[in-house]
C-alpha positions in Angstrom: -49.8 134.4 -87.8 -51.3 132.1 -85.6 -54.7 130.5 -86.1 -58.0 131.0 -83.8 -61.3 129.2 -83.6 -64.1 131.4 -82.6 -68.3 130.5 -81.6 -70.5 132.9 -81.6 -74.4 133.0 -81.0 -77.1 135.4 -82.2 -80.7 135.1 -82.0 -82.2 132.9 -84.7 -82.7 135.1 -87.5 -81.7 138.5 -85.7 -78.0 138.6 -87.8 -78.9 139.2 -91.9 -76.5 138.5 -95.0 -75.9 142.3 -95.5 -74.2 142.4 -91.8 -72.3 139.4 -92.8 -71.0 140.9 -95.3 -70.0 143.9 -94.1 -67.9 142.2 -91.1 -66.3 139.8 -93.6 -65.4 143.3 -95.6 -64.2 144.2 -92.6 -62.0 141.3 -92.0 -60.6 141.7 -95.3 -59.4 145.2 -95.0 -57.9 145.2 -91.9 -54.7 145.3 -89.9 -54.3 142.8 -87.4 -56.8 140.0 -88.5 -57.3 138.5 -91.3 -60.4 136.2 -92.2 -59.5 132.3 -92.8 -63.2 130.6 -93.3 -66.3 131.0 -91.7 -69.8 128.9 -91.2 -73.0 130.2 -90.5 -76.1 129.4 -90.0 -78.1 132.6 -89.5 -81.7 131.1 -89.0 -80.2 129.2 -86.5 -78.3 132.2 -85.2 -74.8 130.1 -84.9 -71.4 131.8 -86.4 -68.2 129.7 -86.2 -64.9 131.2 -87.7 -61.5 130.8 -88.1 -59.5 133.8 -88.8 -55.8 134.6 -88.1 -54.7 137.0 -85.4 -51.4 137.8 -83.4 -53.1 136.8 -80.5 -56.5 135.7 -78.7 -56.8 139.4 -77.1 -56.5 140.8 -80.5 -59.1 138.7 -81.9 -61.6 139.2 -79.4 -60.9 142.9 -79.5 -62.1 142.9 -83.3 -65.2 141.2 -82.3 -65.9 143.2 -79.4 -65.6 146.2 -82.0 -67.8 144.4 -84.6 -70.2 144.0 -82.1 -70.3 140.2 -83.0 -70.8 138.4 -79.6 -68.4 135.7 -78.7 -68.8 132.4 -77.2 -65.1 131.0 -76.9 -62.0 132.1 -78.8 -59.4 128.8 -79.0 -55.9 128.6 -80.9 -56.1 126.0 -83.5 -53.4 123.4 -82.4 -53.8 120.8 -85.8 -55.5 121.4 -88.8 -57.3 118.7 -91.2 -59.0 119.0 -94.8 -60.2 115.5 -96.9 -58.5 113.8 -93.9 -55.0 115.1 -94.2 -53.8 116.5 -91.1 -51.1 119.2 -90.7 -50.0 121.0 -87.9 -50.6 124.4 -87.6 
């Protein structure tokens, strides 16, 4: 399944670990998506994920349905870790 980067912005402080959790529960039992890795920084109110999807619509479906807002939603083309990188 192909792989999406998403940005997301929430006001400082407004999203707490509990909702976190929950959406990444979410993730985790669901059909379509499924969760890849995530960075947050909620006191900052910045949420940037990568999470496998069929396709961009379906991605930003489960967000609008999470109620998570969404900056951008972009296919990841290559992907690198310890500065090996693969294509995706």
């Amino acid at each position: 399944m192909p792989k999406f980067m998403s940005s997301h912005s929430v006001p400082a402080g407004a999203m707490k670990r509990e909702q976190v959790d929950q959406m990444a529960q979410a993730a985790q039992s669901d059909g379509t998506v499924r969760p890849y890795r995530s960075f947050l920084n909620l006191a900052e109110g910045k949420v940037f994920c990568v999470m496998e999807a069929p396709n961009k619509e379906a991605l930003a479906g489960w967000f609008k349905k999470m109620s998570m807002p969404c900056d951008y939603i972009i296919p990841v083309e290559l992907e690198g870790e310890q500065g090996t990188i693969k294509n995706t």
